[in-house]
C-alpha positions as CSV (number, residue, x, y, z in Angstrom):
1,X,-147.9,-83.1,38.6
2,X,-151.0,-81.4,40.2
3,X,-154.0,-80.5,38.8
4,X,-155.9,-77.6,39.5
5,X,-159.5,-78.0,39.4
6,X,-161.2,-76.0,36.6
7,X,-163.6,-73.6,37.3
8,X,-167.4,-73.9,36.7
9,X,-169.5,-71.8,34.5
10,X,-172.6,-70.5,36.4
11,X,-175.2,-68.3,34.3
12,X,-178.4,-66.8,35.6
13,X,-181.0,-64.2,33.8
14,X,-182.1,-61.2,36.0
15,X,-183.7,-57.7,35.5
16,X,-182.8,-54.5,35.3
17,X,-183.2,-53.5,38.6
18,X,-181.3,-57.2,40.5
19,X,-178.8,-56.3,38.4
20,X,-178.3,-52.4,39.2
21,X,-178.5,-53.1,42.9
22,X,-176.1,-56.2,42.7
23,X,-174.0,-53.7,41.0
24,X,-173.7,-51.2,43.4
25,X,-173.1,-53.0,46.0
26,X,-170.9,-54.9,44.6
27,X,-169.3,-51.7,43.9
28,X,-169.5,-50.7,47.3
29,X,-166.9,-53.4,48.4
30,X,-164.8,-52.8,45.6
31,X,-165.7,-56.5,43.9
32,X,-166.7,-57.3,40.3
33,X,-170.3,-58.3,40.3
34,X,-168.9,-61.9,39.6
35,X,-167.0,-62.0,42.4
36,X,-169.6,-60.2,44.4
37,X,-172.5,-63.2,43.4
38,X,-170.1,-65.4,44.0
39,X,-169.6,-64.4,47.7
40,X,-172.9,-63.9,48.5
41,X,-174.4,-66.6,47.0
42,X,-171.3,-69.0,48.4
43,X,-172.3,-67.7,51.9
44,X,-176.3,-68.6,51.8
45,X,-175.3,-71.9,50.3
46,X,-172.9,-72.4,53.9
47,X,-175.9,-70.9,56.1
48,X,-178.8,-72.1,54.3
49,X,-176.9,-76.0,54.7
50,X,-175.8,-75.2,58.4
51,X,-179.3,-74.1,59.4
52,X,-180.5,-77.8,57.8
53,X,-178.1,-79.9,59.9
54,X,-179.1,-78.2,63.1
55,X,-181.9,-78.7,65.2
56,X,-183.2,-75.2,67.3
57,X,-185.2,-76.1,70.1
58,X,-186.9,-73.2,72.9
59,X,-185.6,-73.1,76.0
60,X,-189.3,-74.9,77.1
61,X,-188.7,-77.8,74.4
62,X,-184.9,-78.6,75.6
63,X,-186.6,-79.2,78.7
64,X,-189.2,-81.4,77.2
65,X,-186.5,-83.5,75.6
66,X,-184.5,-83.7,77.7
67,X,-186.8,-84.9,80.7
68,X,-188.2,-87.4,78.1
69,X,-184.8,-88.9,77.3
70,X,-184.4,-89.0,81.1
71,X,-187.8,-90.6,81.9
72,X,-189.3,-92.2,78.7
73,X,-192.8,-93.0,78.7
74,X,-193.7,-96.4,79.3
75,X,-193.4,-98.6,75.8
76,X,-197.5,-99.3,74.7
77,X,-198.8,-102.3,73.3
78,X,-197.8,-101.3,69.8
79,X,-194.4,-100.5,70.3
80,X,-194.2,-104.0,72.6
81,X,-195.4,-105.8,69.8
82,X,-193.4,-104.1,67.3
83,X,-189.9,-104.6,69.2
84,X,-191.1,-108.2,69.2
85,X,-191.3,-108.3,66.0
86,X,-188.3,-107.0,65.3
87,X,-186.8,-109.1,67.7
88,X,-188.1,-112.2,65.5
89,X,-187.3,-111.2,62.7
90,X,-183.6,-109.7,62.7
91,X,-182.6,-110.5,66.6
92,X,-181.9,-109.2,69.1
């Protein structure tokens, strides 16, 4: 036998005037105002996450990382001493 998972209780305070406009346009789509905040707050959850696991670069910096992944610079003294280090101390 299956079980179904129970639903969650969510609560939230708002004024007057959220409240009217979350209304109507609830209304406007022919939705409850649960089902409405539901919805909408469901889909900034999804594009708020997305837009947090993506990186958006300008055309000039794709060209900047990509030419540096291409070319690196030339490892300085710190890095050298630091991979040494490492080296040392875990391997290689």
């Amino acid at each position: 036998m299956t079980r179904t998972a129970k639903a969650q209780r969510l609560e939230a305070r708002i004024d007057a005037e959220k409240k009217k406009a979350i209304g109507a346009a609830a209304a406007v789509r022919g939705l409850s105002i649960s089902d409405f905040v539901i919805q909408a707050a469901y889909s900034s959850a999804l594009t708020t996450l997305e837009a947090h696991r993506t990186l958006q670069l300008s055309t000039a910096d794709q060209q900047l990382f990509v030419e540096t992944l291409m070319n690196p610079p030339t490892p300085n003294e710190a890095l050298r001493k630091a991979a040494a280090s490492s080296r040392e101390r875990f391997g290689s």
